[in-house]
C-alpha positions in Angstrom: 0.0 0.0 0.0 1.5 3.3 -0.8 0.5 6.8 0.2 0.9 10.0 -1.5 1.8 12.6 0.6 2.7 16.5 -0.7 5.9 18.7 0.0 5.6 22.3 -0.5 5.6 26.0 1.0 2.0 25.5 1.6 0.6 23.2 3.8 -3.0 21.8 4.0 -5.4 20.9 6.3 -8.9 20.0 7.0 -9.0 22.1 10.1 -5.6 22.0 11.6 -2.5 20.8 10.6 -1.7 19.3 13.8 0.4 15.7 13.7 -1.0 14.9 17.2 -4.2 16.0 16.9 -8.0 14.4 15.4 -7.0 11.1 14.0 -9.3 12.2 11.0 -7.0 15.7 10.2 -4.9 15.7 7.1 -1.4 17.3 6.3 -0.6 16.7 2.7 3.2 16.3 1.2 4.3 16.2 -2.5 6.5 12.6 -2.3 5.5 9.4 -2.7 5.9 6.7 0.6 5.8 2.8 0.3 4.6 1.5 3.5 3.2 -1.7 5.3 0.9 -1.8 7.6 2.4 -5.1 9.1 4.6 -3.1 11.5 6.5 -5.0 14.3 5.3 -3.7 17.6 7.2 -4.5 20.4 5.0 -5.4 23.7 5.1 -5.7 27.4 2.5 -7.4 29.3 2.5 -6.0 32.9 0.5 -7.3 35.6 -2.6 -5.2 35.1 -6.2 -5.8 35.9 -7.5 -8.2 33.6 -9.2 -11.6 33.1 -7.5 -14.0 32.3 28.3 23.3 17.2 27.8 22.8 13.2 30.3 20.7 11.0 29.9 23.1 8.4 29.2 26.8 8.5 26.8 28.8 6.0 25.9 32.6 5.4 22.9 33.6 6.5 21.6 33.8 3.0 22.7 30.0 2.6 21.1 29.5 5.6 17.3 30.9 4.7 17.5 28.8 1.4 17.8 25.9 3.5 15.7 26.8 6.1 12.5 25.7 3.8 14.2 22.6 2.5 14.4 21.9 6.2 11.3 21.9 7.4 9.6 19.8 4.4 12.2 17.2 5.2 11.1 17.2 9.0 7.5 17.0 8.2 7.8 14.6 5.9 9.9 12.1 8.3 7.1 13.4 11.1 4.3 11.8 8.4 5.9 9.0 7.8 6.3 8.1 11.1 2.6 8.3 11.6 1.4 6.9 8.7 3.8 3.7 9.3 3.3 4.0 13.1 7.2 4.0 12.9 9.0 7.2 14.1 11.6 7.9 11.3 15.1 8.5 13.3 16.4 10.5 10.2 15.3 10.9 6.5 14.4 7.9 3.7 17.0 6.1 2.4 16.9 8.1 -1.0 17.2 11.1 1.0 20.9 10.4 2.0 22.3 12.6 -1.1 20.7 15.7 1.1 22.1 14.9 4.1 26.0 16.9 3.9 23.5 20.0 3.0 21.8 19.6 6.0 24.4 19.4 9.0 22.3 21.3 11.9 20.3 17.7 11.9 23.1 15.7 12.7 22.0 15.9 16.5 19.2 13.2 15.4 21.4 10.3 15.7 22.9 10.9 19.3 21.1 11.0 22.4 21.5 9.5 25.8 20.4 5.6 26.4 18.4 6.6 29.6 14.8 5.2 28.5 13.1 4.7 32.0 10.6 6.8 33.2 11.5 7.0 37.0 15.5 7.7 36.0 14.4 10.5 33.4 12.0 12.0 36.5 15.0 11.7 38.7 17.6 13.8 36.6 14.9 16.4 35.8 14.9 17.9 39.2 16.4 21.0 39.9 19.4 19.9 42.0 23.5 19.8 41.3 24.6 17.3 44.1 27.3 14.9 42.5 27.3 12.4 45.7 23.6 11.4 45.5 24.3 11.0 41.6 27.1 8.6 42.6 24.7 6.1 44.7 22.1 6.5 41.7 23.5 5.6 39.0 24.8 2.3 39.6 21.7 1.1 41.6 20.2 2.2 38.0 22.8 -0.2 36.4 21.2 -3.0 38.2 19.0 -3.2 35.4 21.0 -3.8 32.5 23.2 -6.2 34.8 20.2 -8.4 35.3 19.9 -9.1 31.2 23.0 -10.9 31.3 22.8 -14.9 32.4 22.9 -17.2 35.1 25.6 -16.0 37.9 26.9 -13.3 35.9 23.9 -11.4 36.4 24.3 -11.6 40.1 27.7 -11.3 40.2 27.1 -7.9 38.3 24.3 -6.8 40.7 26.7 -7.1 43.4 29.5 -4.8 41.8 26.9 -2.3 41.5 25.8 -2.7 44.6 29.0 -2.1 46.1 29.8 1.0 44.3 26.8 2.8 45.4 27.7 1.4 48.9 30.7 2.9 48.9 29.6 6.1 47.3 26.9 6.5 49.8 29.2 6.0 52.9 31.9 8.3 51.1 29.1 11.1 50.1 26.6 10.9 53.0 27.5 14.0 54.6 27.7 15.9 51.2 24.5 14.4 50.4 22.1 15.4 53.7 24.2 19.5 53.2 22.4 19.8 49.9 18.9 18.8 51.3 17.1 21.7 51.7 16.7 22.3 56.0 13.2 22.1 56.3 13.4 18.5 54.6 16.7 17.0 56.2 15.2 14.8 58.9 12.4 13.6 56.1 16.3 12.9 53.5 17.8 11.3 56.9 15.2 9.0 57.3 15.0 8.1 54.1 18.8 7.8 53.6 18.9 5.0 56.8 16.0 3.3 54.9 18.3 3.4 51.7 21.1 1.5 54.2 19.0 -1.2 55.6 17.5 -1.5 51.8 20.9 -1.9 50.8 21.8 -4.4 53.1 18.9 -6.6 52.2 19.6 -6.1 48.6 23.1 -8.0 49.2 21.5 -10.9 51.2 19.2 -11.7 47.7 22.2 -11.3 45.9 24.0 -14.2 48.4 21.5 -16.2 48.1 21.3 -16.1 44.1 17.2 -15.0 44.4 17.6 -13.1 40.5 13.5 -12.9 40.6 14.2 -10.7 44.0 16.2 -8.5 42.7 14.8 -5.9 40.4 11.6 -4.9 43.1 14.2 -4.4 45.8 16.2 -2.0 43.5 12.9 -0.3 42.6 12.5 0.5 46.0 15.9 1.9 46.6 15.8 4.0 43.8 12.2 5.0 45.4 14.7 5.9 48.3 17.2 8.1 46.3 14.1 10.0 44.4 12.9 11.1 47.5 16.3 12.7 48.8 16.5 14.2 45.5 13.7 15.7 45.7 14.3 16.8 49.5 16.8 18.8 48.0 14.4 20.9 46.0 14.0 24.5 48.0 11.1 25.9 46.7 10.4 26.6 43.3 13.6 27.5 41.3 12.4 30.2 39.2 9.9 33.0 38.0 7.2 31.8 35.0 7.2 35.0 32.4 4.6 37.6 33.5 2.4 36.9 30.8 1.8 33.3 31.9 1.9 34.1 35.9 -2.1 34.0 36.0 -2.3 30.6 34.6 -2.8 27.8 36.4 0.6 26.7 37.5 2.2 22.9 38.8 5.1 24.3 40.8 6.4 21.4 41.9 5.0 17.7 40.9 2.1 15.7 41.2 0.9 12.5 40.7 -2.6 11.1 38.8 -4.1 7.7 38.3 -6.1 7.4 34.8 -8.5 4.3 35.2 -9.2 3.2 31.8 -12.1 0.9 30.7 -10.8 -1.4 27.6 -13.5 -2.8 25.2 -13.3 -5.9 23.0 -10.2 -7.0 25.0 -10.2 -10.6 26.3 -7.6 -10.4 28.0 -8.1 -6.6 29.4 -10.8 -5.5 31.3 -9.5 -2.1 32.8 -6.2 -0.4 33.3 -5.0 2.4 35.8 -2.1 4.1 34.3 0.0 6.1 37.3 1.6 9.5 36.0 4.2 12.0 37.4 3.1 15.5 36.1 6.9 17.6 36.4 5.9 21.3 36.9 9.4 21.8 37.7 10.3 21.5 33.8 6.8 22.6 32.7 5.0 24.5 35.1 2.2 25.8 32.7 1.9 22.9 30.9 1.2 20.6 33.8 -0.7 23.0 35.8 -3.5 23.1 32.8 -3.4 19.6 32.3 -4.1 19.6 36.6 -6.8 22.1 36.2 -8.5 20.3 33.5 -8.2 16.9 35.5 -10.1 19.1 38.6 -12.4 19.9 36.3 -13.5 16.4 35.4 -12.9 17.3 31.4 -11.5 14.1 30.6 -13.7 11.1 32.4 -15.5 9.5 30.4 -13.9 10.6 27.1 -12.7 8.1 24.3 -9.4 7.1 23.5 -9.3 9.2 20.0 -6.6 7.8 18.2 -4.3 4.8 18.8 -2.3 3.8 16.2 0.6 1.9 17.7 2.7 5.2 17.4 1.0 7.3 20.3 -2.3 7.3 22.2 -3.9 10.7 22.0 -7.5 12.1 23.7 -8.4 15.4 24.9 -10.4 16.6 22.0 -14.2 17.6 23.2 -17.4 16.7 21.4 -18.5 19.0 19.1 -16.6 21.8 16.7 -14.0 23.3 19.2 -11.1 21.0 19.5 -9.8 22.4 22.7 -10.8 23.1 26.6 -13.8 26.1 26.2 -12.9 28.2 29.5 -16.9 28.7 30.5 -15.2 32.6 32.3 -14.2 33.8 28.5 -16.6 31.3 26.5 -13.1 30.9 24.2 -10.8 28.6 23.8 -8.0 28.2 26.6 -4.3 27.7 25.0 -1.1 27.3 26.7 2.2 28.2 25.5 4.8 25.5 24.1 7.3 25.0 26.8 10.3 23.6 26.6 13.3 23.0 29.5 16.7 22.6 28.2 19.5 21.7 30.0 21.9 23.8 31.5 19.0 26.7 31.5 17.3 28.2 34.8 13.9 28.3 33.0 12.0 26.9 30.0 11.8 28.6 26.5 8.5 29.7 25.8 6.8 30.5 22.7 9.4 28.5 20.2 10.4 25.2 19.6 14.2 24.7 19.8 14.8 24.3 15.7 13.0 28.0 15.8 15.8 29.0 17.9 19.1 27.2 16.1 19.4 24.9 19.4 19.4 21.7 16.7 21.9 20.1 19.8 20.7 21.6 23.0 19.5 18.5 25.1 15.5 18.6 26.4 14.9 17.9 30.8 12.2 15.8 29.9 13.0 14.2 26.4 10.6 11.6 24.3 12.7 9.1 25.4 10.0 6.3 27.5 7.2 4.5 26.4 4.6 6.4 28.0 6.0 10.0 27.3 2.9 12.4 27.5 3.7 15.7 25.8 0.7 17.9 24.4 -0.7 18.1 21.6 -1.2 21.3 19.0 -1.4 22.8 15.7 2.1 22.1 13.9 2.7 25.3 12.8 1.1 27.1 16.1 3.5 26.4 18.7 0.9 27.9 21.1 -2.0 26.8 19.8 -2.1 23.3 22.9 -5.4 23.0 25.0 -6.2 19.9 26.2 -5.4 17.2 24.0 -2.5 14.9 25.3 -0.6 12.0 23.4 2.1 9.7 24.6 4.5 8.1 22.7 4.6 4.1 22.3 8.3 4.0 20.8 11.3 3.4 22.9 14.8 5.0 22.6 16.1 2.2 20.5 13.7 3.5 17.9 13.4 7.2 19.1 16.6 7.7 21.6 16.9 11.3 23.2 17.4 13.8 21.4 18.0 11.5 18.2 14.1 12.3 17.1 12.0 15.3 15.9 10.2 14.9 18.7 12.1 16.7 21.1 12.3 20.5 21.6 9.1 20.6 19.3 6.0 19.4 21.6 6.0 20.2 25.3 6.6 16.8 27.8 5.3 17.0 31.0 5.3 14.2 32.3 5.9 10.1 32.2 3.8 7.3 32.7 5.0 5.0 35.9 3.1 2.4 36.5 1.2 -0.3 33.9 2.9 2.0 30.8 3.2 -0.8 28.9 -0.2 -1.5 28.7 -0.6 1.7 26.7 0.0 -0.6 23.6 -2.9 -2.2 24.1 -5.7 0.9 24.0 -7.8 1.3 21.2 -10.1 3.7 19.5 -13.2 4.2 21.5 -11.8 2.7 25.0 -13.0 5.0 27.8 -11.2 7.3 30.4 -13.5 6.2 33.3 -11.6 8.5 35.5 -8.4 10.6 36.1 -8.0 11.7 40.1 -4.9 13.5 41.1 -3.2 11.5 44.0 -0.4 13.8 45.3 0.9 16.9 44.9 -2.2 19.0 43.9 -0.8 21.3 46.7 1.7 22.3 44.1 -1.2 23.6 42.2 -1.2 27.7 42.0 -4.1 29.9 40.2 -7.1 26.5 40.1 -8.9 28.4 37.9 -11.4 24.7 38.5 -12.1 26.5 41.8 -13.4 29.7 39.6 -17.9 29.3 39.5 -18.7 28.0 36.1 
C-alpha cells in the first residue's frame, strides 16, 4: 500500500495541521511513501487488571535557502512516522544525497540511552549534588546487569551494589548538606531506609534469588528519588509575566487514569500512574491539573491509537480544545520547553525556531509512555487539552536523536502499567483521572473559579 503525501511551502489541512491532533486531520506532502501496515510492535505485558556546534558553517543567505528545504524534510519524516506507526530517526533512504546539506540535523542520531521513566523523572529535578548522583547511577545499572545470564547477572548486581555502597558511605554528609533544611530529617530517614534496603539487597544477591532483585532496587531507587527531591528548596524560578495567572504545577504531582478497555479478552481495565513535572513545565502541567479538577477528561474516548502514540483530549463537538466557561473561548497554553543547562523553560518557540538543533531537552521523548501535548504544527501555542504519549522506545526514538524533542512540550511520564498503553484502542474509555499527590503544588485552580 502506498501513500501519496505532498511537500511544498504550503501546507493543508482539514482544520488543523496538527500531527498529534484528530485522528481524521490531514497534512498533505508532495512525495511518494511505500509503506506496510504489518509493522512489528514490540509489547510488554504487565501485571494489570485483567481476566484471564555545526560541522559546516553557512551565510545567512545560505542558511534561509535551507531553512524551507528543512522543514519539508522534518515533516515529511514526522508523516511518515505516523502513517507507518514507525517514528523515522532520520530521513528515507533516497534522501541520504541531502544529508552533507543539512548538518544542523546531525543531532538526530545521538542521544543519551536513559529510556526509564522514573531515571528520566529523577535527573529532571532541579538539583547539582554529584554524591547522591554517585549512589544513583549504579543502583540504575542493576538493570542492565540483570539481562546478562545465570551467575553473571548476580555477580554484576553485586558490583553495582558495592559501588553505590561505597559512594553512599563516602558522600553521606555531602548528600544530607544539599537537602534543603526544612526536609533533612524527612532525607535522613530516608537515607537509613536506603542502608537497611541496601543491606537486604546483598543478602538476595548471596543467596542467588535473580527474581528478588529488580523490586528491591525499585525501592531503593524510590529511596534516592525522595532525597532528591528533598533537596528541592522551593520553586527555582519566575514563570514570564504573561503566563503568571495561569494555572501553575510548581512542583510535581501525581494522577491515576482508570481506563475501561473494550473488546479486550484479556483486558478489562487499566489504571495508568503519572508523574506530572511542573518543575520543567510549570504551565503545561498545571493546565493539564486544572482540566483533570475539572473532570474534562472522564468519560472521554481514547481518540486515536495507532501503535505510534495514544492521544485524547479533543471535546465533542466543533472546538477542539478546553472552552474556558469565564471567556466562552478557547483556553491555549504556550509550548514549553526545559533545556538543559538553563534556569527556565523557553516559551513560545520550539528549539529548531531558535538554532538549538543540539541543546538537550529535561524531559526528552525518550520512555514508552511519554505524554507531551498536543497542537497545531505550525502554532507552537495553539495546545489546549489534548494529550498524546508516545509508544516508541529510545532504541527507535533515543533522546534527542528524534523530531520529537524540543518541538512538543513533555510533562510528564507514565510510571506504572505503561506498557499496557500498547494495548488501548479507539473508543476505550477514560473512566476517571484523580490527582493522588501533589495538587498542593497547584497555583491559580482556575477549577475552583464558578462556572
Amino acid at each position: 500500500m502506498a501513500a501519496i503525501l505532498s511537500c511544498s511551502p504550503l501546507y493543508t489541512t482539514s482544520k488543523s495541521s496538527s500531527l498529534f491532533n484528530k485522528p481524521n486531520k490531514s497534512i498533505h506532502y508532495n512525495i511518494s511513501v511505500s509503506h506496510s501496515n504489518n509493522v512489528s510492535v514490540r509489547r510488554f505485558r504487565p501485571i494489570c487488571s485483567s481476566q484471564d556546534p555545526d560541522r559546516f558553517q553557512f551565510t545567512d543567505k545560505q542558511k534561509n535557502r535551507l531553512s524551507g528545504i528543512k522543514e519539508c524534510v522534518i515533516s515529511v519524516a514526522l508523516a511518515v512516522g505516523l502513517i507507518t506507526g514507525v517514528p523515522t530517526l532520520g530521513f528515507p533512504s533516497n534522501a541520504n544525497a541531502i544529508a552533507p546539506v543539512l548538518p544542523d540535523l546531525a543531532v538526530l542520531i545521538s542521544g543519551p540511552p536513559i529510556k526509564d521513566p522514573g531515571a528520566l523523572l529523577r535527573y529532571a529535578l532541579p538539583i547539582d549534588n554529584k554524591a547522591i548522583r554517585e549512589v544513583q547511577k549504579p543502583l540504575e545499572d542493576i538493570t542492565e546487569s540483570l539481562k546478562n545470564s545465570g551467575v553473571k547477572a548476580i555477580d554484576s548486581v553485586e558490583r553495582n551494589l558495592k559501588q553505590a555502597s561505597r559512594a553512599l558511605k563516602q558522600g553521606k554528609s555531602m548528600i544530607i548538606a544539599g537537602v534543603a533544611e526544612s526536609k533533612k530529617d524527612h532525607a535522613i530517614e530516608l537515607l537509613a531506609k536506603l542502608e537497611v534496603g541496601m543491606d537486604e539487597l546483598q543478602k538476595i544477591a548471596e543467596d542467588k534469588k535473580r527474581e528478588a532483585v529488580a523490586p528491591k532496587q525499585k525501592e531503593l531507587l524510590q529511596y534516592v528519588g525522595g532525597v532528591e527531591e528533598d533537596m528541592v528548596d522551593g520553586f527555582p524560578y519566575e514563570v514570564p509575566e504573561e503566563y503568571q495567572n495561569m494555572p501553575l504545577l510548581k512542583g510535581r504531582a501525581t494522577v491515576d487514569m482508570k481506563v475501561k478497555v473494550k473488546d479486550n479478552p484479556n483486558l478489562e481495565e487499566c489504571v495508568f500512574r503519572i508523574v506530572l513535572d511542573g518543575y520543567n513545565a510549570p504551565v503545561t502541567a498545571g493546565n493539564f491539573i486544572d482540566l483533570v479538577e475539572r473532570k474534562f477528561y472522564d468519560g472521554m474516548e481514547i481518540q486515536r491509537a495507532d501503535g505510534f502514540v495514544v492521544q485524547t483530549g479533543d471535546p465533542e463537538g466543533p472546538a477542539e480544545g478546553f472552552i474556558d466557561p469565564s471567556t466562552e473561548k478557547t483556553r491555549t497554553i504556550p509550548l514549553e520547553i526545559m533545556v538543559e543547562g538553563e534556569k527556565a523553560p523557553i516559551y513560545g518557540e520550539t528549539l529548531e525556531d531558535i538554532g538549538l538543533y543540539k541543546a538537550q531537552t529535561k524531559l526528552p521523548f525518550n520512555a514508552f509512555g511519554t505524554m507531551a501535548m498536543a497542537r497545531e504544527e505550525f502554532e507552537n501555542n495553539s495546545a489546549s487539552s489534548q494529550v498524546f504519549w508516545l509508544l516508541k522506545e529510545s532504541e527507535l526514538t533515543p533522546s534527542n536523536a528524534n523530531i520529537l524533542d524540543g518541538r512538543y512540550a513533555v510533562f510528564g511520564y507514565v510510571t506504572e502499567n505503561e506498557d499496557f498503553l500498547a494495548d488501548l484502542k479507539v473508543g476505550d474509555v477514560i473512566e476517571s483521572v484523580q490527582v493522588v499527590a501533589g495538587l498542593d503544588n497547584l497555583v491559580n485552580p482556575s477549577y475552583k473559579i464558578a462556572g
